[in-house]
C-alpha positions as CSV (number, residue, x, y, z in Angstrom):
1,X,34.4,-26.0,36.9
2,X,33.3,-23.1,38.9
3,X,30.0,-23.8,41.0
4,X,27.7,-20.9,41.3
5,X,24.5,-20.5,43.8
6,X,21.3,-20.3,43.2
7,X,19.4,-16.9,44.5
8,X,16.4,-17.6,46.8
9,X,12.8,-18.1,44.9
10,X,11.6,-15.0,45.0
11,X,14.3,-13.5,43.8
12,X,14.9,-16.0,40.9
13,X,10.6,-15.6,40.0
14,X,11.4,-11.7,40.0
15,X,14.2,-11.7,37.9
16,X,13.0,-14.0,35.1
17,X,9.5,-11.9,35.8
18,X,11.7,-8.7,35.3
19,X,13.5,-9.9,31.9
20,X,10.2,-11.2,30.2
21,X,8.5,-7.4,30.8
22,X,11.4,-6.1,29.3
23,X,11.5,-7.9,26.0
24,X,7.4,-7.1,26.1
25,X,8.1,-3.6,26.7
26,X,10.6,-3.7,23.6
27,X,8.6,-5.5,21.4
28,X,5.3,-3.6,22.0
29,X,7.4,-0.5,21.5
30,X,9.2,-1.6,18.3
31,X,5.6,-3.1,16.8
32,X,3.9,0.7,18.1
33,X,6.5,2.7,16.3
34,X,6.6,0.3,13.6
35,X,2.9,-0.7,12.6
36,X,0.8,2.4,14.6
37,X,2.5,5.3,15.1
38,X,3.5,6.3,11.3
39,X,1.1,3.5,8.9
40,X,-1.8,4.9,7.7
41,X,-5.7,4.2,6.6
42,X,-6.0,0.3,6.2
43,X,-3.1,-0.7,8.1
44,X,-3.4,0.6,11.1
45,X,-5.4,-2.5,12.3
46,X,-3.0,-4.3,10.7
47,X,-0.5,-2.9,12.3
48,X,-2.4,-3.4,16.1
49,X,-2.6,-7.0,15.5
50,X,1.1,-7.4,14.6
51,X,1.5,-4.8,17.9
52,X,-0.3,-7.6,19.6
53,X,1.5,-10.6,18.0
54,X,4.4,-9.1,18.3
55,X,4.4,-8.3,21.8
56,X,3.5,-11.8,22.8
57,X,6.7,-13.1,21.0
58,X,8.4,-10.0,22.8
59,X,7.0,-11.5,26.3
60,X,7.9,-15.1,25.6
61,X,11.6,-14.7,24.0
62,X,12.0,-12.7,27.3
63,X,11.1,-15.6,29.3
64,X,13.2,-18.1,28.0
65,X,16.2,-15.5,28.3
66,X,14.9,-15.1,31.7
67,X,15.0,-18.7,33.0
68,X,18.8,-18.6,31.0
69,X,19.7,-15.4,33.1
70,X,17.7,-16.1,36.5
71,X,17.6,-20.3,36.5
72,X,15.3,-22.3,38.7
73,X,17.8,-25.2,38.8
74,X,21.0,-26.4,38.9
75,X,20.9,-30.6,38.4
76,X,19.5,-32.3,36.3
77,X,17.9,-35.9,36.6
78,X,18.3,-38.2,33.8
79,X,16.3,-41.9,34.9
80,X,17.4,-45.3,33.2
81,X,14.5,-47.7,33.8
82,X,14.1,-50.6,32.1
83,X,16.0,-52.8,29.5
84,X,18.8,-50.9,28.0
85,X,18.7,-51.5,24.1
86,X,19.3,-49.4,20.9
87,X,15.2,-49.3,20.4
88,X,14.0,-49.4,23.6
89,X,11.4,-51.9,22.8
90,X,9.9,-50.4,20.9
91,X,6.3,-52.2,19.6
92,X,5.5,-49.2,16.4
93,X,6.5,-46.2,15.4
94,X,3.8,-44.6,17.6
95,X,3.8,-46.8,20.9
96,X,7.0,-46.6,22.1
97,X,8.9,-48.7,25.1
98,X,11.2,-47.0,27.2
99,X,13.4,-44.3,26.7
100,X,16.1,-45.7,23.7
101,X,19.7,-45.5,24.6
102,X,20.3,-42.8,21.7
103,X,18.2,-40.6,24.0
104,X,19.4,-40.8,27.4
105,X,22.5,-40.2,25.4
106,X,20.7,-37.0,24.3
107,X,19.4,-36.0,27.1
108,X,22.7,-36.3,29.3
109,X,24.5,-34.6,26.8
110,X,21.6,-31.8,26.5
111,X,21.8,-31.4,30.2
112,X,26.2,-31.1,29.7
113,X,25.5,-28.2,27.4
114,X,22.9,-26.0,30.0
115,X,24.7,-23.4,31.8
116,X,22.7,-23.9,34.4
117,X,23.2,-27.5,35.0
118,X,26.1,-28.1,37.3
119,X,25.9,-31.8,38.7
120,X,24.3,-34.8,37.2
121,X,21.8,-37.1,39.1
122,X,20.9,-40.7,37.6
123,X,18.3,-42.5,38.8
124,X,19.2,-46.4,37.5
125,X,16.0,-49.0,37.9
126,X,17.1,-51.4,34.8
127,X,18.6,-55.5,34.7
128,X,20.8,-54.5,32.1
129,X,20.2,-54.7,28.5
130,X,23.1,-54.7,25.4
131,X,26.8,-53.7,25.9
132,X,27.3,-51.0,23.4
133,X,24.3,-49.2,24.2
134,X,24.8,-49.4,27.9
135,X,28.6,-48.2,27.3
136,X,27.4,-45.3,25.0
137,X,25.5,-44.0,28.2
138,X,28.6,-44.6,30.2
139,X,30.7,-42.7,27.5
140,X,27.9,-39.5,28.2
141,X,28.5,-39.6,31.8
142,X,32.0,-39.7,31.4
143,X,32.2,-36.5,29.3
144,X,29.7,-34.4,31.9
145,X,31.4,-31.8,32.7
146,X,30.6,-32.0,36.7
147,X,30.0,-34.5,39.6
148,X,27.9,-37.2,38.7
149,X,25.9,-39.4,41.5
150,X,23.7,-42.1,40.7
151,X,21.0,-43.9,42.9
152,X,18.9,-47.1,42.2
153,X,15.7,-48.0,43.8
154,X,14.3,-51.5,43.2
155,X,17.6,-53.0,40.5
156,X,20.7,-51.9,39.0
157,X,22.4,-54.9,37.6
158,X,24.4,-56.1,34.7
159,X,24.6,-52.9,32.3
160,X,22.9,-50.6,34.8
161,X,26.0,-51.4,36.5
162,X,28.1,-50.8,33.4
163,X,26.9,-47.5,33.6
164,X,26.6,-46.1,37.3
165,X,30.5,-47.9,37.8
166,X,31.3,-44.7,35.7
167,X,29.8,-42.3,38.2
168,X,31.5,-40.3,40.9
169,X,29.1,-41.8,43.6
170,X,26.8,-45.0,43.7
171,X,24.1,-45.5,46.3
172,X,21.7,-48.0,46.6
173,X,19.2,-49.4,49.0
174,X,19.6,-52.0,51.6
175,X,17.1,-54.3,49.4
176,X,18.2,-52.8,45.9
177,X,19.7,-55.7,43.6
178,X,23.3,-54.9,42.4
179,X,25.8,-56.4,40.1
180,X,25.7,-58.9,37.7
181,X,29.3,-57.8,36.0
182,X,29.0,-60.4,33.7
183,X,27.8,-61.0,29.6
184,X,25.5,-63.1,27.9
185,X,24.7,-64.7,25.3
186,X,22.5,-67.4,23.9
187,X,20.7,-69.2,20.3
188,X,17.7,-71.5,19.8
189,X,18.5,-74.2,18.4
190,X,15.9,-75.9,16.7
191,X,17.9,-78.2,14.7
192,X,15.9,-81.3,16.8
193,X,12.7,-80.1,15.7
194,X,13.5,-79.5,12.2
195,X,14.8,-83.0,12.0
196,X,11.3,-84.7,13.0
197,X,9.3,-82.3,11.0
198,X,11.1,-83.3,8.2
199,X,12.5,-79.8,7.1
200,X,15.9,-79.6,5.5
201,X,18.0,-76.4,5.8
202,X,20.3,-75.4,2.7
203,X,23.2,-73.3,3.5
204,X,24.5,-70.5,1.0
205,X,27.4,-68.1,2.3
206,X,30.7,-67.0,1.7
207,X,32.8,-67.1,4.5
208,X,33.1,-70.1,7.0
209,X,31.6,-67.9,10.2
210,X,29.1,-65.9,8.6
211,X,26.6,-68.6,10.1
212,X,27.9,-69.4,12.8
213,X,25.1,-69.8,15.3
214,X,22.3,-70.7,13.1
215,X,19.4,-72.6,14.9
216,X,19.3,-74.9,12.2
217,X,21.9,-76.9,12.9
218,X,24.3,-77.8,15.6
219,X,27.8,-76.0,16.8
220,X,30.8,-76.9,15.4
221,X,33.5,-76.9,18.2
222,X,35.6,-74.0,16.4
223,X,32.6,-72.5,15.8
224,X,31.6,-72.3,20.0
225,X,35.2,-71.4,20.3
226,X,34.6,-68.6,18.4
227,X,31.4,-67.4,20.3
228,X,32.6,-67.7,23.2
229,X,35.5,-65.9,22.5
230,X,32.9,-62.7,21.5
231,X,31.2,-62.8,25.2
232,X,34.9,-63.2,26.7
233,X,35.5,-60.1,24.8
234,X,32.8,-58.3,25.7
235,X,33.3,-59.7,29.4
236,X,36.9,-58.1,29.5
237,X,35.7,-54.8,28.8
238,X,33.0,-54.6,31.3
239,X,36.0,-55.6,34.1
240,X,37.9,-52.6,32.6
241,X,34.8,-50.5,32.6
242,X,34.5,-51.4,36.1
243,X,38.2,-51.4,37.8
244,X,38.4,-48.0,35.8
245,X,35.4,-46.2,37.2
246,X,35.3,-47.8,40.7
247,X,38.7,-48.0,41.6
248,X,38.5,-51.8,42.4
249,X,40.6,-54.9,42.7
250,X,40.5,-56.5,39.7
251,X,40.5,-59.7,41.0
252,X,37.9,-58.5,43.5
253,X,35.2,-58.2,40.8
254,X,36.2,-61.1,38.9
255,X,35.5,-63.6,41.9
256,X,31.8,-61.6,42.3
257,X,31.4,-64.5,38.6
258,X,28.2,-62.3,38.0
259,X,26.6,-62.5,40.9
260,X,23.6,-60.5,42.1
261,X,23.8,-59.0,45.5
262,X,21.4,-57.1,47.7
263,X,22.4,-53.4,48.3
264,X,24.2,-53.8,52.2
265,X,25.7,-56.9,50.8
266,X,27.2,-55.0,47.8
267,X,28.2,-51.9,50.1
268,X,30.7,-54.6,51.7
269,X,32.2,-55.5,48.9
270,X,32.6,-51.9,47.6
271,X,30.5,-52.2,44.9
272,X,28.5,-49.2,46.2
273,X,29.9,-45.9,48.2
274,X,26.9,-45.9,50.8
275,X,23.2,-46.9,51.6
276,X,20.6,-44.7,50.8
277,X,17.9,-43.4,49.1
278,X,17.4,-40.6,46.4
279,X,17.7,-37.7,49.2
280,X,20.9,-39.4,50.7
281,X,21.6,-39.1,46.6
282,X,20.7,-35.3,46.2
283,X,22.5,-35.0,49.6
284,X,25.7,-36.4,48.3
285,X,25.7,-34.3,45.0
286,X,25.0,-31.1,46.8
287,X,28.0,-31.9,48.9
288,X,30.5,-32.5,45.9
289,X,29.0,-29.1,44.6
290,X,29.9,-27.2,48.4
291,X,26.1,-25.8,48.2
292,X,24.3,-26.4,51.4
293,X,21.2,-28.1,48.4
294,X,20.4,-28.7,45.2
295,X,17.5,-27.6,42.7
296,X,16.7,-31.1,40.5
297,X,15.1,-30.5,36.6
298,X,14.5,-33.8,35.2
299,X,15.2,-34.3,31.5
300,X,13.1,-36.3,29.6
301,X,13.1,-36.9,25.7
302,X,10.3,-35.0,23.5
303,X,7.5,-37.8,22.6
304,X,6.2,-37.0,19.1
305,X,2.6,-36.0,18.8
306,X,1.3,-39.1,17.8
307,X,2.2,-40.5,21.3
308,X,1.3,-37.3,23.1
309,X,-2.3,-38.0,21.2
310,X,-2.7,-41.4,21.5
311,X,-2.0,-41.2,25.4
312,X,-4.8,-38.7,25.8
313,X,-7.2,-40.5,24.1
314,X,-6.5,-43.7,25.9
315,X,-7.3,-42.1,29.0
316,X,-9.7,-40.4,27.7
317,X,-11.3,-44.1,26.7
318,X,-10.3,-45.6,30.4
319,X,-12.3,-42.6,32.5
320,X,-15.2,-43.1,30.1
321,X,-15.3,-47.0,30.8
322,X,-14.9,-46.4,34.4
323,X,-17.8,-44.2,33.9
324,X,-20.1,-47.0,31.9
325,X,-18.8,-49.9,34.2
326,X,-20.1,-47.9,37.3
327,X,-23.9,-47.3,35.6
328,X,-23.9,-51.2,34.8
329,X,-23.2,-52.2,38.1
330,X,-26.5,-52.8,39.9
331,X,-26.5,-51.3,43.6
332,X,-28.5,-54.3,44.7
333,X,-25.7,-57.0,44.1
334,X,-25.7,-58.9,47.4
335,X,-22.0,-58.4,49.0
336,X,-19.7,-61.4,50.2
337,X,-20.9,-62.6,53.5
């Protein structure tokens, strides 16, 4: 794709200042010819207020087409913190967890489609979370449509690594945590328990595997064959994934067996391109876009209004507790000696 450069500030505030007159000028004059100029009697006050209406619309549709014509930025920031899963732990409907896979799917794609995003920054901070989830953010990153450079701060393991492996650069800090190319899986198995309570479990299914795994009961041999053979599965991809995007001995990653390793250790064995921090990151995409910097918008998903409401009035609560705590505190409590 072809990479264009962004004017100086001034010149970008003047342009998108320039565009959203016009469409007021427009509006105003459509509403005044419209509503004032030839109604009569009764609606000419109608016709003022839909002048005025009208040319607030007029100002704020030319804003928009102003930040399209005259944008402020060129990258766009899209941060994977936390466990990657499908709901993003989620607690209720109105206190949600971290961003959901679906949308930092969303929001990379979202950025892909803004012609006036160019590169692609992503922050990773996560241990990992589930493999199709962390590969449907992979799949996004593969179909941006620009150089893509990701940078992790404190962790980037397991299917934090899934996803920045598919990333045209990967830098990390000398103390970030990196790796874990590796699966897991596990089951409770509470079959013990059940025994010395005295609880029986009944089994009704058709199929022999459609159980297979219950905590009620022990594994059958063919039966841990079988599991296994899911997480040996899912481990073969995640080599793939990695050899694919990272250009690495196969071999090479398979005798890492899942390790962890700190950033300068994991530079060594190629599992990062370099040591750095988020400006060493913005640095390095600026490069791959042959501009001398880079203008970063980060893209977040929209929070419903319940959550928008519910995290005003908690903080509306805490400063009015902070304010009640400090009236019950007595000035004359002796301090530690």
């Amino acid at each position: 794709m072809a990479y264009r450069s962004l004017l100086p500030w001034p010149l970008i505030f003047a342009g998108q200042l320039a565009v959203a007159l016009l469409g007021l000028v427009i509006a105003v004059g459509l509403a005044y010819l419209a509503f004032v100029e030839y109604p009569t009697d009764f609606l000419d006050l109608i016709g003022i207020i839909l002048l005025i209406l009208l040319g607030i619309i007029g100002f704020k549709v030319g804003g928009n087409l102003g930040g399209v014509l005259f944008p402020e930025y060129n990258v766009a920031e899209v941060a994977v913190e936390g466990p990657i899963t499908r709901d993003g732990g989620r607690v209720s409907p109105t206190v949600p967890g971290h961003p959901t896979a679906d949308d930092l799917v969303e929001q990379i794609d979202r950025a892909n489609a803004d012609p006036a995003v160019e590169g692609l920054l992503l922050k990773l901070n996560t241990p990992g979370g589930e493999v199709v989830p962390s590969d449907d953010i992979r799949e996004a990153v593969d179909r941006f449509d620009g150089p893509t450079v990701a940078f992790t701060t404190d962790i980037c393991a397991s299917g934090g690594y899934w996803i920045a492996s598919g990333c045209d650069a990967f830098i990390a800090r000398d103390a970030s945590v990196v790796g874990s190319i590796g699966v897991r899986g596990s089951r409770l198995n509470v079959a013990g328990l059940t025994d010395r309570l005295g609880i029986s479990h009944e089994r009704f299914i058709a199929g022999s595997y459609k159980d297979a795994g219950s905590p009620f009961r022990e594994l059958e041999s063919h039966e841990r064959e079988y599991i296994q053979s899911l997480i040996d599965s899912h481990y073969e991809t995640f080599i793939d994934r990695v050899v694919e995007g990272r250009d690495m001995d196969e071999d090479a990653i398979r005798e890492t067996e899942a390790r962890v390793y700190l950033g300068s250790d994991a530079y060594e064995l190629g599992l990062v391109d370099d040591i750095g921090n988020r400006s060493d990151a913005e640095s390095s995409l600026a490069e791959r876009l042959d501009m001398p910097a880079i203008r970063v918008r980060q893209f977040r998903p929209e929070q419903p209004i319940t959550v928008k409401l519910r995290s005003g009035i908690e903080r509306v609560a805490f400063a009015m507790g902070l304010g009640v705590a400090s009236q019950l505190v007595s000035d004359e409590v002796p301090l530690p000696e």
